[in-house]
N, C-alpha and C positions, 0 to 999 in steps of 0.2 A: 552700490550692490554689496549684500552681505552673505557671506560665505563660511559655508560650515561645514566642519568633518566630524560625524557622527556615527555611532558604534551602534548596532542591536544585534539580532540572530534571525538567519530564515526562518520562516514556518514552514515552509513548503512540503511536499509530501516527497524527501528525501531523505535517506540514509546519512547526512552529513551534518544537516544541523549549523549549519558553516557561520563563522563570526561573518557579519558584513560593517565595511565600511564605507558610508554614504557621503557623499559629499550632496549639500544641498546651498543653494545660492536663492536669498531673498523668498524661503519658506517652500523653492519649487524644488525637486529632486533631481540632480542631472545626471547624475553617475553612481554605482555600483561597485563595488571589487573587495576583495576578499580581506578579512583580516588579518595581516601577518604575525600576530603573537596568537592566532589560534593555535593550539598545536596539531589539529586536523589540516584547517581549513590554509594555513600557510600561504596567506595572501592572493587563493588566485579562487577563480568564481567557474562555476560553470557559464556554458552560452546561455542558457536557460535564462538564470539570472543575472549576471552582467547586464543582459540587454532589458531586463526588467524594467528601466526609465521611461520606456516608450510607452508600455501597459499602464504605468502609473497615472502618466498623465493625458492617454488617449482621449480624444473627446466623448467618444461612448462609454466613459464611468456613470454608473447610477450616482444621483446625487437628493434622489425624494422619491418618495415611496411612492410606488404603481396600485392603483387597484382596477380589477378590470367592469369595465363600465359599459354595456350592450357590445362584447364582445371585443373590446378591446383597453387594452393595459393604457391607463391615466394616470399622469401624477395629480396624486392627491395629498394633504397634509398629512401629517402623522399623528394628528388627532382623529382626522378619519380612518386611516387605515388601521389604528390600534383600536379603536371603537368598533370597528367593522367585524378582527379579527375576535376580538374578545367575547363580542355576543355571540356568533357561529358558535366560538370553543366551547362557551355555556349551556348552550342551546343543545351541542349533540353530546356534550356529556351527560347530560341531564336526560337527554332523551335514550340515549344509548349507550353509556356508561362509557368510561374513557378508554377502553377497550378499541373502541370504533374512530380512536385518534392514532397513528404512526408518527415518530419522530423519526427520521433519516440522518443519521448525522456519518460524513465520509471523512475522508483525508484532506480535504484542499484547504485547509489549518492542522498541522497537528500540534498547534498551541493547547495545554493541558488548562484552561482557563474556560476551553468547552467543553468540560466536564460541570459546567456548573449552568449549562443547559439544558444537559442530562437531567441535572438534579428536579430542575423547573419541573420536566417535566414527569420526574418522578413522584413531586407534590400535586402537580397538577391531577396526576393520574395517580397513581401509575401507568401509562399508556402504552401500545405494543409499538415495537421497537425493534431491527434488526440482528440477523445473529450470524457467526459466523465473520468471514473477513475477504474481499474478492481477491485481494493479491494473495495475504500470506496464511492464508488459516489451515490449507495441506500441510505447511512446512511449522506452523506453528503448532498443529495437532501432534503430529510426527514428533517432532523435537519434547513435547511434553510426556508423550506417553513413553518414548523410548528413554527419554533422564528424567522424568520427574520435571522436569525445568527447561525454560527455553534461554541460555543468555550467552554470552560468548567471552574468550578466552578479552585479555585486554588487544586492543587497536595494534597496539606495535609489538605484543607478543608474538606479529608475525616474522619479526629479522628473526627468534628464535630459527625458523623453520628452515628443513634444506630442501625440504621439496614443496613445492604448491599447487594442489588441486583446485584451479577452477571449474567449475563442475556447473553449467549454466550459468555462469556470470557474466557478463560484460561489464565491468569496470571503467570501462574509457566511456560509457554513455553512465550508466547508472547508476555509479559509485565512485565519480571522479576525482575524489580523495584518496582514495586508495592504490591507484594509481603509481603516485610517487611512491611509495611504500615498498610495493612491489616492483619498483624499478632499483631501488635501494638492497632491498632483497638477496635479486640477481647479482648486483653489483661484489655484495659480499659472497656469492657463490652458489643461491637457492636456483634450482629448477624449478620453472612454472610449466604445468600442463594446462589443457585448455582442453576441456570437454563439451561442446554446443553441438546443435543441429546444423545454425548458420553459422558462415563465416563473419568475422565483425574485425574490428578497428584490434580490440584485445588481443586477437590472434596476432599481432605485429608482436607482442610482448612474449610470447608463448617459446619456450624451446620443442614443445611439441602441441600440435591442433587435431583433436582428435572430432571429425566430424559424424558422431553419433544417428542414427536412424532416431525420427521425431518419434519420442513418445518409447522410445528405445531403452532408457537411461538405467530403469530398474536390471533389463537383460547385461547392460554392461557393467553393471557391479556385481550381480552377480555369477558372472564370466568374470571378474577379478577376483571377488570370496572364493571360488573354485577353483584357481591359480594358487590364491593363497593358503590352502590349504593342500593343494598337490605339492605346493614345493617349500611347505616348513616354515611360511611366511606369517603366522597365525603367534600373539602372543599368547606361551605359556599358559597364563594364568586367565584367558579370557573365559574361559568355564564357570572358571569359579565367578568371577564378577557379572556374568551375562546371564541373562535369565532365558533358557529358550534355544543355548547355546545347540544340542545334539538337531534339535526342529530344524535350524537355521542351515548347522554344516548339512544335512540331509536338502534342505532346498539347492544349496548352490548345486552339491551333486548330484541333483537328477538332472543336470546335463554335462557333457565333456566342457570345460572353457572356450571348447572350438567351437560349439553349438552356440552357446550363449554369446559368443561374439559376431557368429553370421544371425542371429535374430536382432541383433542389434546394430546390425551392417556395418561391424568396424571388421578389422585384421587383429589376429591372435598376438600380433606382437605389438597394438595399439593395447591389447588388457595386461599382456607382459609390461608394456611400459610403466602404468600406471600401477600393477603389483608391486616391482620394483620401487617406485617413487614409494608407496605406501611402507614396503618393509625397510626402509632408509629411513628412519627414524631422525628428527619429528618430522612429519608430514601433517599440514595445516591444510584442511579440506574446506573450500569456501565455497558456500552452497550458491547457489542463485534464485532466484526467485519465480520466473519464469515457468520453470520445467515442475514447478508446484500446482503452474494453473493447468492442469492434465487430468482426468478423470483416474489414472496414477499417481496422483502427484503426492500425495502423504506415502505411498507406498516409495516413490523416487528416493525422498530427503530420510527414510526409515532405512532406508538400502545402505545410504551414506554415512549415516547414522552408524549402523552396523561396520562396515567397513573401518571406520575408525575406533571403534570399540577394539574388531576380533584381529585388527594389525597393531594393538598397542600403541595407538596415539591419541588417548584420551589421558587425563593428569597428568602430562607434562607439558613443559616449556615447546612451544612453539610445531604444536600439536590442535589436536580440536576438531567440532568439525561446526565453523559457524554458519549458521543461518540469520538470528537477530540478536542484536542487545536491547537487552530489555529499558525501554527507554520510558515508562510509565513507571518504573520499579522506584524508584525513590521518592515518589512524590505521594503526599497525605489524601489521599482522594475517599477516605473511609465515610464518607458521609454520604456514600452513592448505597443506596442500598442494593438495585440490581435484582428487581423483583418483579419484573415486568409480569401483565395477565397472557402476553401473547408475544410470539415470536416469528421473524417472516425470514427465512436465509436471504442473506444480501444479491447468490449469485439469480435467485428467482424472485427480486423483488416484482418485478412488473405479472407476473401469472398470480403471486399471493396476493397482490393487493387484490387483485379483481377476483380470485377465487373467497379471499374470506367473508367467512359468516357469521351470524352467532357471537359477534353483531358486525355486520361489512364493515369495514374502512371506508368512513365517510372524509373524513381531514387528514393531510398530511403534511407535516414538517420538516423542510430539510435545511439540514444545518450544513456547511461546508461543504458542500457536494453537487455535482451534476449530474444526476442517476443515469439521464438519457442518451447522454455520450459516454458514460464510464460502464455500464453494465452492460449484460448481453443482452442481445433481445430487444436491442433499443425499440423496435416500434411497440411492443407490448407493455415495455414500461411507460413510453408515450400515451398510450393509450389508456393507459392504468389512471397515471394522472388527469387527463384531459377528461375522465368519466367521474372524478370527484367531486363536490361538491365544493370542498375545500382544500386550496395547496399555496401554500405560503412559502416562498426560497427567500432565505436571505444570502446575498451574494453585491456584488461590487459590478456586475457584468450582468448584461440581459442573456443570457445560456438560454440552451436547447431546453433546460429544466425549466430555468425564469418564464420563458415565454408560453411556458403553458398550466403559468401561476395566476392564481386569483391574486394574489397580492406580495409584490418583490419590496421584503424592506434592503433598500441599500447599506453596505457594510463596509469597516476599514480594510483596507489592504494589507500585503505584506509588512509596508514600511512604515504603515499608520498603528501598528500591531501593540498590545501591551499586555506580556505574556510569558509561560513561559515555555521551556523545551528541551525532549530529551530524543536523544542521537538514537536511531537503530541499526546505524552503521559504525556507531565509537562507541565509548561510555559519558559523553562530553553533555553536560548540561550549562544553558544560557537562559537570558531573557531578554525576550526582543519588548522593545520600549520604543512610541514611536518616535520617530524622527523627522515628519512633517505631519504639518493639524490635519485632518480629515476637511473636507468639503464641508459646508454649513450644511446641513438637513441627514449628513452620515452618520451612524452608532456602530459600536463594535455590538459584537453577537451577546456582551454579556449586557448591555446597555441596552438591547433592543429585548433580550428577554426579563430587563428589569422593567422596561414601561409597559410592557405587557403582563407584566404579575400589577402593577399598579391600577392598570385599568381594569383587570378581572376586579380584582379587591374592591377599586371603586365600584361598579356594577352587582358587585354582590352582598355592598353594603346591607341593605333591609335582610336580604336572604340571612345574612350573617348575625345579625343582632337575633333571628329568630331562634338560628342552631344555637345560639350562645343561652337563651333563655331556657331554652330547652336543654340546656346542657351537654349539648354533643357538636356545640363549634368547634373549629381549628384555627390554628396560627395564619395569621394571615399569608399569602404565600410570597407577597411581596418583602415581607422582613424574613423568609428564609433564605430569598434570592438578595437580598441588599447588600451593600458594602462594593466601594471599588475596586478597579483593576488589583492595583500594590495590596490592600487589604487581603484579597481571596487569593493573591500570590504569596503572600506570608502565608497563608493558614495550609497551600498544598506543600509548603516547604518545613512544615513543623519537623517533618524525621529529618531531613538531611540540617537545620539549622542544628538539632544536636548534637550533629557529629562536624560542625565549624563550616557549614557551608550557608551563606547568609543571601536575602536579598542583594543587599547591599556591592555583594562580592560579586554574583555572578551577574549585576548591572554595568560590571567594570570589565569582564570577561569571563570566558566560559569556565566551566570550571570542571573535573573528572567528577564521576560520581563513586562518592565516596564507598557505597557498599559495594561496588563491584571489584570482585575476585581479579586478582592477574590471570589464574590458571584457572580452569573447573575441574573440579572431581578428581583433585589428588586425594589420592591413596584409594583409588577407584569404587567410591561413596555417592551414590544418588539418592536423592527423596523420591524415590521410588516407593512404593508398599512393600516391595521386599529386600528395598536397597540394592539391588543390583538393577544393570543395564538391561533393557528390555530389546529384544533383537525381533526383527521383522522377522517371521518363517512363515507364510502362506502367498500364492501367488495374487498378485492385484487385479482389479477387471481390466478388459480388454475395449477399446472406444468399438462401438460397431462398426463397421464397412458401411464406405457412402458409395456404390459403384456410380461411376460418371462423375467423379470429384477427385482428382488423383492428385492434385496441390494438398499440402499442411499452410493454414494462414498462420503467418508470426506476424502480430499488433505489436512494435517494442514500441520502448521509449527513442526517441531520436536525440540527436545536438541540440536541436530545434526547439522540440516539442514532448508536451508530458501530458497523456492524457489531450484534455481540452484547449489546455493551454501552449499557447506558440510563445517563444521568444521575439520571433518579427511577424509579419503580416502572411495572416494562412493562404495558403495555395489556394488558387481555386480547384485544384484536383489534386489528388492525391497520388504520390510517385508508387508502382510497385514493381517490385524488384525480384528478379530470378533468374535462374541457368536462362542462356539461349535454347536449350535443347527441352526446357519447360515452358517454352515460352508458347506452345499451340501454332507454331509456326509465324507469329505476330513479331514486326521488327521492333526493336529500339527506339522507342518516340511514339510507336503508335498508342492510341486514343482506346484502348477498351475495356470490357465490361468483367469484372471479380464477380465472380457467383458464385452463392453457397445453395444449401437448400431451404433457403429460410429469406436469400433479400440479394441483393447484389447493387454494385456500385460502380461507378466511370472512374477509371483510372488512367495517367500516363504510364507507361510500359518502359523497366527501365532492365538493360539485361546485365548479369554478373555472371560471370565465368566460375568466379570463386566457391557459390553455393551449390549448394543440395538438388539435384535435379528435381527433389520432390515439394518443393518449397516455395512460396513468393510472400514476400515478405512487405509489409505498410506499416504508416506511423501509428502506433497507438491510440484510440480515443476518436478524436477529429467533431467534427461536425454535422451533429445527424440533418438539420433543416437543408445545410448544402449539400446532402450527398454525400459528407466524406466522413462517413464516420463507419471505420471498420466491424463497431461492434451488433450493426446492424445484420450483417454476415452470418454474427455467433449465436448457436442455439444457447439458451440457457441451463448448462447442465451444473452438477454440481461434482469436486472433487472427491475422491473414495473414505473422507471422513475429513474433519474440520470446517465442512459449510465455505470450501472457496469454488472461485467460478472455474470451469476446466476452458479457459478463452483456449487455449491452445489444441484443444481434439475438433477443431473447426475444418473441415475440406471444400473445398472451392474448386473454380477453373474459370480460363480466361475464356473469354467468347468475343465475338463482335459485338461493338458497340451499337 
């Protein structure tokens, strides 16, 4: 037996980016665990991934391509299936201009290697293509218009800090690097607060947990702006650096702080606390991500935003207020031109496909993603697809997506991966390289949309010699998409190789990213249009009233589970969890039914003393063919600017099963 400890980076759709170390015995993968010269990832893994060995080598890996054949998914060669796929592609561009093609492409890689997918299908088409972002595009909106830029102070510029606003985070499920950090923090003397709906695991960490009314968040900062400006807490000079400044102070006070904290159902001395934490300078605000997905949600992170402007903790050490580092930011991707003829928002993918016109969405392609268990709406987006003509997922697993594709080309894995990657929870760049061969008949995504630019090309041989004669041919599309892995990974690393950060180097470990800032916006300087901070001043909409729905559904991530994906074997029902005194009078264990106005689901019934009487809480994503996929529940709406999904203005209630 031969045994081997091998080095790459996750892809997964996490904030950490974390070095992994494999150990792999005679080419099979048995074990997982974290890098310890990452300076993140400090040798330890999430459950997530630690238990990733079992995913890898499940026997339900795709391993040859499906096309479906009188209603049901066949493996077929990969000469059929790219022949099959190629003529369709031809056929309805030709009939209805590339317009009438979607490419999907989500998170379940954020290897920057699928940008050269993108590309494909930019030569291809230009074809319509998604916009907007379901997780972060409120907080990414937010964060752009109020600085100019979205990126964060550096990783450990939090020991600066004496005080620490978590502000919708859980870090002990969704940012488990950070974790340490913040216990190192305390150690040296920092205060954490803790501002959620639910109670979590982070709350252990917390010197104070402040349980916020859902959907609350904007009324609780500004019941703190209004504190801070009753009792002197405002710095100086924020006038002059803030754009909007007199708007804003006039928002907080049209009400007392006591008003603004019973619409937000905290105590006047939960907004005292947190004014305090804030005028105790530096106070490091760390946004969450969650409380973005709200039909508020850009107005939430605009609030926090503010907050840390008009209390003086923006340009200095151990201050800020993070929401992402910008982890696309270093890498050469200028070749994307991003010129699509049509555009569909992510959080209503399943209503645009079926509503557009002028020319419909005949084909759709999805790259890294499971639209019907990740977005809302799940059966419309089911429906969307299963009314196409053409839908092609490339993916490693038959999904609730896969199985209602005309054609699944099978793809590498995590640990099969050859790519690279940048952190939105550090500033840490890696490149994951794989570290066992792929199954005979498997291609990575750039490999599968290289033999699909080869076989267009071949098929449009005659057509091409004609444009050419005529003088209005093009490049073949296969030599814009050619070249391997390591090839098109040098060419997205041209800026950062000249400032000394190489292939070479960050194959051996991660590595910082060179252009990121320790601090942001010292000497209080945004690229902004007027150079100053732009402060939220108008109030945000309000979710309608669902009467006969008195729960708020919370989808998180779990230990467990992300999205679609489980660490071990999924439940066959799904746990939801609430106050006893929310529970509809249903005991502990009992079998019943989550209803929203749009779907409902069979769930085990699990009760917590700890939470929000208004509140029941499930794992994220799940499984729509079995029943347990929460986002079946969620209407499709959209957040109050940046195109993300508001999963969180969802209301339900328990009934009999």
């Amino acid at each position: 037996m031969t045994t081997e400890t091998l080095r790459t980076v996750c892809n997964r759709d996490c904030p950490d980016a974390c070095g992994l170390i494999a150990t792999v015995e005679d080419g099979r993968l048995v074990a997982l665990g974290g890098d310890p010269e990452h300076p993140v990832t400090k040798g330890f893994l999430c459950q997530r991934t630690s238990q990733y060995p079992a995913t890898q080598n499940s026997p339900d890996r795709l391993t040859a391509p499906l096309l479906r054949k009188n209603g049901r998914l066949e493996p077929v060669s990969w000469e059929e299936a790219l022949g099959f796929v190629a003529e369709r592609l031809l056929a309805i561009r030709k009939e209805s201009g590339p317009a009438a093609i979607l490419h999907y492409r989500s998170g379940g890689s954020l290897g920057l290697l699928k940008s050269v997918v993108d590309y494909f299908w930019e030569q291809f088409g230009p074809v319509t293509v998604k916009s907007g972002d379901i997780c972060s595009g409120a907080g990414d909106a937010a964060q752009e218009t109020d600085f100019g830029d979205e990126e964060s102070h550096d990783f450990f510029d939090l020991l600066n800090a004496k005080n620490i606003l978590l502000w919708g985070k859980n870090p002990a499920i969704s940012n488990v690097h950070l974790m340490p950090l913040l216990q190192q923090a305390k150690r040296q003397g920092a205060r954490v607060l803790l501002v959620d709906p639910i109670h979590h695991k982070a709350a252990k960490l917390a010197d104070r947990a402040i349980l916020v009314r859902p959907g609350g968040d904007f009324d609780l900062a500004m019941g703190v702006a209004a504190r801070l400006f009753e009792t002197g807490g405002v710095d100086p000079d924020a006038a002059a650096f803030c754009q909007d400044f007199p708007a804003f102070r006039s928002l907080a006070a049209s009400r007392s702080a006591a008003d603004w904290a019973r619409a937000a159902d905290v105590g006047l001395e939960d907004v005292d606390a947190i004014a305090d934490a804030l005028r105790e300078r530096p106070c490091s605000i760390q946004v969450g991500w969650g409380m973005g997905r709200r039909m508020n949600g850009s107005a939430i992170v605009r609030a926090l935003d503010a907050l840390g402007a008009v209390s003086g903790n923006l340009g200095i050490p151990g201050g800020g207020v993070s929401f992402y580092y910008k982890r696309r930011g270093p890498f050469d991707t200028s070749f994307l031109k991003k010129n699509p003829p049509r555009t569909i928002p992510e959080p209503l993918l399943g209503a645009g496909i079926l509503a557009a016109e002028a020319p419909p969405i005949r084909a759709v392609w999805i790259t890294a993603g499971n639209p019907v268990s990740m977005l809302p709406d799940s059966a419309t987006v089911a429906r969307a697809l299963e009314t196409r003509e053409l839908v092609v997922v490339v993916d490693s697993f038959l999904t609730d997506t896969a199985r209602r594709a005309t054609v699944v080309f099978p793809t590498t894995t995590l640990v099969e991966d050859d790519d690279l990657l940048g952190a939105y929870g550090n500033h840490f760049l890696g490149a994951s390289v794989p570290i066992v061969r792929p199954p005979a008949g498997v291609k990575s995504d750039l490999e599968v949309i290289q033999a699909l630019a080869e076989e267009i090309d071949a098929r449009r041989g005659k057509e091409r010699e004609e444009e050419l004669s005529a003088g209005r041919g093009e490049e073949r599309i296969s030599e814009k998409v050619r070249g391997t892995a390591r090839e098109w990974k040098k060419r997205l690393l041209s800026r950062v190789e000249a400032a000394g950060v190489t292939l070479e180097m960050l194959e051996r470990k991660s590595v910082r990213n060179p252009f990121a800032e320790k601090v942001l916006f010292e000497g209080h300087t945004f690229p902004t249009p007027s150079g100053k901070m732009n402060l939220v001043h108008t109030l945000p909409p309000v979710p309608p009233e669902e009467p006969g729905f008195p729960l708020w559904l919370f989808s998180n991530s779990t230990e467990k589970s992300q999205s679609s994906q489980w660490a071990a074997a999924e439940p066959d029902m799904l746990t939801a969890t609430c106050h006893p005194a929310a529970a509809n009078g249903f005991r502990e264990g009992d079998v019943v039914r989550l209803e929203s106005a749009i779907g409902s689901i069979r769930v085990t019934l699990k009760h917590d003393p700890a939470q929000r009487t208004d509140v029941v809480i499930v794992p994220k994503g799940g499984n729509y063919d079995r029943g347990n996929c929460a986002n079946a529940l969620i209407r499709a709406r959209l957040t109050d600017a940046g195109e993300g999904a508001a999963y969180l203005d969802c209301r339900v209630r328990l009934v009999p099963a």
